[in-house]
Backbone as numpy.savetxt, mean C-alpha at the origin, in Angstrom:
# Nx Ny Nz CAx CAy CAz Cx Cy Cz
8.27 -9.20 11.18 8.36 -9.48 9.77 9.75 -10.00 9.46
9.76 -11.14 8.85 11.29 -11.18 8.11 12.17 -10.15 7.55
13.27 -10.82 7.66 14.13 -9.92 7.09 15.00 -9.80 5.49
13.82 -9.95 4.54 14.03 -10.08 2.94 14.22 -8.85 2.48
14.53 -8.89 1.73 14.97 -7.68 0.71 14.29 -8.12 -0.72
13.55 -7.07 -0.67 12.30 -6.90 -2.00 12.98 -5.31 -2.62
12.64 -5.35 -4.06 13.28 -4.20 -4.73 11.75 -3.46 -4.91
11.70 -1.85 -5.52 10.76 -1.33 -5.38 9.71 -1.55 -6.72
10.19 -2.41 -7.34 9.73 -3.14 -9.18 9.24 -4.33 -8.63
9.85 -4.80 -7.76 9.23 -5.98 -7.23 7.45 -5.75 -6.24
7.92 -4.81 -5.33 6.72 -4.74 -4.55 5.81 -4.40 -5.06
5.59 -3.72 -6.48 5.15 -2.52 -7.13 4.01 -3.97 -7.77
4.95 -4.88 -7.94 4.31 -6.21 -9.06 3.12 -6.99 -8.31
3.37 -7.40 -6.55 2.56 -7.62 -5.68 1.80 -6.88 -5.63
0.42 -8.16 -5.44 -1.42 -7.32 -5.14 -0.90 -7.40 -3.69
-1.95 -6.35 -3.26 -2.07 -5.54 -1.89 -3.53 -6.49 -1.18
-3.78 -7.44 -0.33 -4.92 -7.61 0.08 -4.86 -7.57 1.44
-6.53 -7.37 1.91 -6.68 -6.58 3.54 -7.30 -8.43 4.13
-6.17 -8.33 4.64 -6.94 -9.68 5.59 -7.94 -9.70 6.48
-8.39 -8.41 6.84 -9.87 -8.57 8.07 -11.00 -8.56 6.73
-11.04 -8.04 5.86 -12.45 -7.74 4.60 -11.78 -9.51 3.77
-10.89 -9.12 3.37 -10.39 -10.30 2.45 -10.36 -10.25 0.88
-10.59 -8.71 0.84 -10.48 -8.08 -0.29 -9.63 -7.58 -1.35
-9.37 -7.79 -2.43 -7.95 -7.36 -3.38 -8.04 -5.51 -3.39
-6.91 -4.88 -2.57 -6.98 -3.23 -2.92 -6.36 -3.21 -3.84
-5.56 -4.01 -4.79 -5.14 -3.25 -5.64 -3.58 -3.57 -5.64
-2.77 -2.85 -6.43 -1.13 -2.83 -6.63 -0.64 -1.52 -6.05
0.60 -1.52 -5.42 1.38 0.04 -4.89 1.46 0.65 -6.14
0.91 2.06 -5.98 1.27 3.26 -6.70 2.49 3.83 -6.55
2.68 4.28 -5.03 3.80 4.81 -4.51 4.59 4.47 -2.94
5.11 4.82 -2.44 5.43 4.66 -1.35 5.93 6.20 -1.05
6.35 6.31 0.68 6.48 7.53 1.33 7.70 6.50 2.12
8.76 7.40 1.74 10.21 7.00 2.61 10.72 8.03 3.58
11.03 7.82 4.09 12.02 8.04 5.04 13.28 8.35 4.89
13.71 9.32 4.18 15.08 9.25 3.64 16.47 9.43 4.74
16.00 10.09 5.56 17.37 10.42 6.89 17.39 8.88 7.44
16.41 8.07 7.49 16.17 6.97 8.04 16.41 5.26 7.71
16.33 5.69 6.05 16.02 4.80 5.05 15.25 3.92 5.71
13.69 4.29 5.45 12.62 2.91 6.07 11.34 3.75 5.47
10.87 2.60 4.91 9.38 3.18 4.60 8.37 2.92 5.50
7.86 4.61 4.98 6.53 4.90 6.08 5.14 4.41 5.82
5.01 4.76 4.53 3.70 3.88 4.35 3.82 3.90 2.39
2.61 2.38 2.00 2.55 2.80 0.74 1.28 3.34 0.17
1.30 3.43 -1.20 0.23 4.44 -1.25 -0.63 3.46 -2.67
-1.88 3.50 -2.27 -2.66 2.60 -3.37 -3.85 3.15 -4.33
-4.13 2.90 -5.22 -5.11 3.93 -5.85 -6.41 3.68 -5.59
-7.23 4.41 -5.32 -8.77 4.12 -4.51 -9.27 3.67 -6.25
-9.97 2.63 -5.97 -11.32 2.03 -7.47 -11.66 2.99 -7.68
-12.78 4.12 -6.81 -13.53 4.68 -7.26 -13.26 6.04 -7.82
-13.86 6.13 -9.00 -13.65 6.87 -10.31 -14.53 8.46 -9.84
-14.15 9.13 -10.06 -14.53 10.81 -9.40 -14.90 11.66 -11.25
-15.81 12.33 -11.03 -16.24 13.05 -11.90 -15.20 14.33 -12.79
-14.88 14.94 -10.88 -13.78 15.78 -11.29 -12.25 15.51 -11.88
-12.13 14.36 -11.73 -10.81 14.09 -12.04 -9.92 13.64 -10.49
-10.46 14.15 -9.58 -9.65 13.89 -8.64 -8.95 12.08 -8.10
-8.02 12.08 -8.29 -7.54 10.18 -7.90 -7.56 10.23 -6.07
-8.45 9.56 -5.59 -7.81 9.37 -4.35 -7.33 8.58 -3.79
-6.14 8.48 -2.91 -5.77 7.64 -2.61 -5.15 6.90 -0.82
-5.37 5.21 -1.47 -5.28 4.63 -0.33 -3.68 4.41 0.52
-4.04 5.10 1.66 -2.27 5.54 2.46 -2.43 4.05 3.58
-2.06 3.33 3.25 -1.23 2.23 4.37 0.14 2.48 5.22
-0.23 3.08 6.89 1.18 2.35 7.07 1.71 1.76 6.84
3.04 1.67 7.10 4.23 0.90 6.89 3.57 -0.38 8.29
3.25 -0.31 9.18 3.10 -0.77 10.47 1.90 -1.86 10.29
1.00 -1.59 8.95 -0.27 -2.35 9.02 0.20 -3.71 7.83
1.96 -3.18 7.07 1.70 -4.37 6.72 2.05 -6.15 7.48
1.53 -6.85 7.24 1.79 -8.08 8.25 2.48 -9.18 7.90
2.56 -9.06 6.32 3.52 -10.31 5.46 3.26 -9.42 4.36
4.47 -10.07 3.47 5.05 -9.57 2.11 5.47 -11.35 1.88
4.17 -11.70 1.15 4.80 -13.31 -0.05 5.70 -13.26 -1.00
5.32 -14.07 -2.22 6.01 -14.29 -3.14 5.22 -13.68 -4.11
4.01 -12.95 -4.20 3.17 -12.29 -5.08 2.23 -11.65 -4.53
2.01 -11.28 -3.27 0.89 -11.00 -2.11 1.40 -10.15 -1.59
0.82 -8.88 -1.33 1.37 -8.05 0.54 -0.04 -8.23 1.26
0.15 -8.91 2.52 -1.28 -8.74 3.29 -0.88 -7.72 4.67
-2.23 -6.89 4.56 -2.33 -5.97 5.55 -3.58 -5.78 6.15
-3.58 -5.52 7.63 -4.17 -5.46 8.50 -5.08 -4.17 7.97
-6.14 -4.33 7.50 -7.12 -2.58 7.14 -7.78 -2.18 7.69
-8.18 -2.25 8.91 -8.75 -2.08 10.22 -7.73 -0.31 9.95
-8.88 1.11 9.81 -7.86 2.22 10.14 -7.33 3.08 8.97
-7.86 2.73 7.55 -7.64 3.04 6.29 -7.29 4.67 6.74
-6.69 5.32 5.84 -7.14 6.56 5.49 -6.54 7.13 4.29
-7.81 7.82 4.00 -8.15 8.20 2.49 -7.46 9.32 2.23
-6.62 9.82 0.83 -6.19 11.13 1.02 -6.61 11.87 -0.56
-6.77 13.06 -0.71 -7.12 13.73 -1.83 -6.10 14.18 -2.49
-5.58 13.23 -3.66 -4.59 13.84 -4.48 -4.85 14.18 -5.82
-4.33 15.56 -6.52 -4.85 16.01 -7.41 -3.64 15.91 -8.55
């Protein structure tokens, strides 16, 4: 991957799409850093689907699956998703 410097307002503004489906997931919710390290581990995206209970779940991307960061785009490899239950 290049070596750009994107701010976290910026990435936040980029859609997230999976290049093997070709599908829009959505915009970053959050990210998971690395702070002893400074490097992010993965970001975190909000799953579409709407839950009865209230529960949001959400979509965890490595840091490793993404493959380019455009000028309005992050594309990532989604081959490997995994889903997590946050309340």
């Amino acid at each position: 991957m290049e070596d750009s410097l994107y701010s976290i307002a910026n990435l936040r503004s980029m859609e997230v799409i999976d290049i093997s489906t070709g599908s829009k997931l959505g915009f970053i919710k959050d990210l998971k850093i690395d702070c002893d390290e400074y490097r992010i581990l993965s970001i975190l995206l909000p799953n579409q689907k709407v839950s009865w209970f209230g529960k949001n779940d959400t979509i965890e991307i490595p840091w490793s699956k993404v493959l380019k960061i455009g000028l309005d785009v992050i594309l990532i490899d989604g081959n490997g998703l995994v889903i997590n239950n946050k309340m």
